[in-house]
C-alpha positions in Angstrom: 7.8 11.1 20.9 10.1 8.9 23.1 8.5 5.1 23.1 5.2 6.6 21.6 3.9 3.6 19.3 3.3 4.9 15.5 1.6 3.1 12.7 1.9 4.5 9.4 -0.2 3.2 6.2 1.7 3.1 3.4 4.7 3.1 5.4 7.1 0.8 2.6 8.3 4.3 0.3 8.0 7.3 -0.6 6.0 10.4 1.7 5.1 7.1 4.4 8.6 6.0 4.7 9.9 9.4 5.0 7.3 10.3 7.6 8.2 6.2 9.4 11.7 7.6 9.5 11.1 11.0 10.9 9.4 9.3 13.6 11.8 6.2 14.8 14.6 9.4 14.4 12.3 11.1 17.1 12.2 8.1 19.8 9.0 6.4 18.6 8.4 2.6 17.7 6.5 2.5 14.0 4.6 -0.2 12.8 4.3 0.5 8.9 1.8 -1.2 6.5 1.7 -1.8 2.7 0.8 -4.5 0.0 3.6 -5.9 -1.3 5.8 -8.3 1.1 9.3 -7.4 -0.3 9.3 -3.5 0.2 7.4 -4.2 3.9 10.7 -6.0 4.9 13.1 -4.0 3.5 12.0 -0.9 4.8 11.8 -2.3 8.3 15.2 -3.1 7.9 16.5 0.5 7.0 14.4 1.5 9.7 15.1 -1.0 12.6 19.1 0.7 11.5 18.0 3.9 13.0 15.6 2.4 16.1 11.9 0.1 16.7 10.3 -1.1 13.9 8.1 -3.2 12.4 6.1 -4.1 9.6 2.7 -6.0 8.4 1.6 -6.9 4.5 -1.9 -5.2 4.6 -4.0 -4.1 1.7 -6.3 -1.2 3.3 -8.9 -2.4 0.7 -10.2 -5.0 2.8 -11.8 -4.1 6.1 -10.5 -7.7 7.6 -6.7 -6.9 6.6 -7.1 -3.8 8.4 -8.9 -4.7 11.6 -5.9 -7.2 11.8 -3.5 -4.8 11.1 -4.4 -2.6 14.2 -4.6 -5.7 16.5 -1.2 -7.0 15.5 0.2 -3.2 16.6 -1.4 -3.1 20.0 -0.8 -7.0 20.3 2.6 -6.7 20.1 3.6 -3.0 21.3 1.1 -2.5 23.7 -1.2 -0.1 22.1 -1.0 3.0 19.5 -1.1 6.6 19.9 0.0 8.2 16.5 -1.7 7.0 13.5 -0.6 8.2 10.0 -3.4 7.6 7.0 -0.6 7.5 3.8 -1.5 4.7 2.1 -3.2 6.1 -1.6 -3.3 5.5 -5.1 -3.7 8.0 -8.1 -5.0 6.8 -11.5 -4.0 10.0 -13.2 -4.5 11.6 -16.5 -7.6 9.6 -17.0 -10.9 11.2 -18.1 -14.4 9.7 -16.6 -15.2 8.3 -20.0 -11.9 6.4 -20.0 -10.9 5.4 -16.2 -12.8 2.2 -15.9 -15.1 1.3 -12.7 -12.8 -1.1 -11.3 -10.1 1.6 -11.3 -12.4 4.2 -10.2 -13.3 1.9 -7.4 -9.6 1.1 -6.2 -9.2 4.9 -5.9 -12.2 5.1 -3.5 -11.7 2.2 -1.7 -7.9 2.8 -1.1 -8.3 6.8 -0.4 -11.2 6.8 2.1 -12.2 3.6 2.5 -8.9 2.9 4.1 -8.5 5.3 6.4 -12.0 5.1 7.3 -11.3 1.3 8.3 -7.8 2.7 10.2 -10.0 4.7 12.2 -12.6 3.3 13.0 -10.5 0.4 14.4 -7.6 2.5 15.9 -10.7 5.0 18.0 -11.1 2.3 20.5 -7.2 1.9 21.4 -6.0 5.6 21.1 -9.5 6.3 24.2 -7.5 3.1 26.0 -4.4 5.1 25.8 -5.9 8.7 27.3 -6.1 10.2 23.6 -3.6 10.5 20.3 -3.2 11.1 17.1 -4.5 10.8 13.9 -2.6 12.6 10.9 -4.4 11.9 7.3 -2.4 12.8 4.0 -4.5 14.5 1.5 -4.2 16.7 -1.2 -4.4 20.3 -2.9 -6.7 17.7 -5.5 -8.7 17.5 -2.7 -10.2 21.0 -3.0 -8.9 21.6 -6.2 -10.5 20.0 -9.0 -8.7 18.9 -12.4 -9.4 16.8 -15.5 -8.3 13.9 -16.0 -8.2 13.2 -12.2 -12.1 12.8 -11.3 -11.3 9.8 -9.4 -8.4 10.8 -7.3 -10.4 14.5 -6.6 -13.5 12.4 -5.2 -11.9 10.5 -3.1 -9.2 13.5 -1.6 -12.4 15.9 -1.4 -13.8 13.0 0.8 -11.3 12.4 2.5 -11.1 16.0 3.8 -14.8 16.1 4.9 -15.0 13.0 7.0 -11.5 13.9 8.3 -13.0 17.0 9.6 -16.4 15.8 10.6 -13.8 12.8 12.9 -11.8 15.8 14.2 -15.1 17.5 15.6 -16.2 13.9 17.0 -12.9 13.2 19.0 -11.3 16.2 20.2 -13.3 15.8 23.4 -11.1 12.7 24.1 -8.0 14.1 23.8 -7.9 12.9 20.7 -6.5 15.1 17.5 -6.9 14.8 13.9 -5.7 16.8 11.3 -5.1 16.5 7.6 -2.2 17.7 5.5 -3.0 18.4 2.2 0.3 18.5 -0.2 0.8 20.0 -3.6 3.2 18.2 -5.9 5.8 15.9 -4.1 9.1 14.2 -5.9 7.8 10.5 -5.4 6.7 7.7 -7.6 3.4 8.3 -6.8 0.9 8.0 -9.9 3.1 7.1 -12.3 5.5 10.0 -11.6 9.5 9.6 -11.7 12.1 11.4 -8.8 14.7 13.1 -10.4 16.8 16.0 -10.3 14.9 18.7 -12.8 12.2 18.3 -10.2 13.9 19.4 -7.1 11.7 22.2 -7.0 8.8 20.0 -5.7 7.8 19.1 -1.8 10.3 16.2 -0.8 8.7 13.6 1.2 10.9 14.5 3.9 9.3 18.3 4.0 5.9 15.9 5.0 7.6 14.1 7.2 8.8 17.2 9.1 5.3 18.6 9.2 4.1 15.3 10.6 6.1 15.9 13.5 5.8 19.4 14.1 2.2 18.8 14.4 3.0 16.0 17.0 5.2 18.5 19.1 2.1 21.1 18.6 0.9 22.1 22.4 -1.7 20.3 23.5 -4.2 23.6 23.6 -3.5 24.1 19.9 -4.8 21.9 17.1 -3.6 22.5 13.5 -6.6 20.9 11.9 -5.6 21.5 8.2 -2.1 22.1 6.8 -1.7 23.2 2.7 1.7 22.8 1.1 3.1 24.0 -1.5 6.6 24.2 -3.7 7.8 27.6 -2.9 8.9 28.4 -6.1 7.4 26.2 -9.1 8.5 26.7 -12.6 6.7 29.8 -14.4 4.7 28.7 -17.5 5.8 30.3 -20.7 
């Protein structure tokens, strides 16, 4: 991955910044994304510690923020070739009677409306570049439905049918996609806290390692779908 060009939604904490990490560690320069201004800049600066990095405020919401997201990486590196689709949100433990529209809405829109905007804007530049990557993060939710999480299943069962309906559309330009789809992960993420008692979960640097062995796959073999899981979760009494 020497001097490849990565962007990475999301890219500010959590499974994204492990997954930015993994890949400036590996030789590449990463361009990483995310709303809010203060956590774009100080992630850069852990990362730029290590090797290339760089960072934009973006909110994948709007289409605009997005399309100017992608110019600014090929502006300024020349290009992309790896692009990760992290950034999500998870209104959890709400049923359909009591998440409210604008929520449900935020779900859709960040989950699938996002990467659909990443991708249809980074297309064009990965053909100018002989082919790439694209690596979406998922979900077990996204095949696996539960209450209380109707929004964040929708949009994660989505996600995996247009990701694989793109991989079919691209693989002819040298181009691959493929989709991890994660169980539980020690992260923030929907209201959740890390700590210790939960070591048993993924770690967003078990992600980030998959990321890159998918990278480093030969270019004959495409690993369309990855699931993970803890190894050993707790037994319920």
């Amino acid at each position: 991955m020497e001097n490849k060009i990565a962007l990475v939604t999301g890219g500010s904490k959590g499974i994204g910044f492990a997954i930015a990490k993994r890949l400036v560690e590996a030789g590449a320069k990463v361009y990483i994304c995310s709303r809010n201004r203060e956590e774009v800049e100080a992630a850069v600066e852990r990362l730029s510690e290590i090797g290339e990095a760089y960072g934009k405020v973006c909110d994948v919401r709007d289409e605009e923020q997005v399309k100017r997201l992608l110019e600014s990486c090929e502006s300024r590196l020349g290009g992309i070739d790896i692009l990760v689709n992290n950034a999500g949100v998870g209104i959890m433990r709400k049923t359909v009677e009591e998440i409210t529209p604008d929520e449900f809405r935020q779900t859709i829109e960040t989950n699938l409306l996002g990467t659909f905007y990443a991708c249809h804007y980074a297309i064009p530049m990965l053909k100018r570049r002989g082919g790439g990557y694209i690596i979406n993060i998922s979900s077990l939710a996204g095949q696996n439905p539960h209450p209380g999480m109707a929004a964040y299943n929708a949009s994660k069962f989505a996600l995996n049918g247009f990701t694989e309906a793109m991989m079919q559309e691209v693989r002819q330009d040298d181009i691959k996609v493929s989709y991890i789809c994660p169980g539980s992960v020690n992260t923030e993420f929907g209201g959740d806290s890390v700590s210790d008692e939960k070591a048993w979960q993924i770690q967003p640097g078990d992600i980030a390692q998959i990321v890159t062995d998918l990278l480093s796959m030969e270019p004959r073999t495409l690993p369309s779908k990855v699931e993970v899981r803890s190894s050993r979760p707790p037994v319920k009494q």
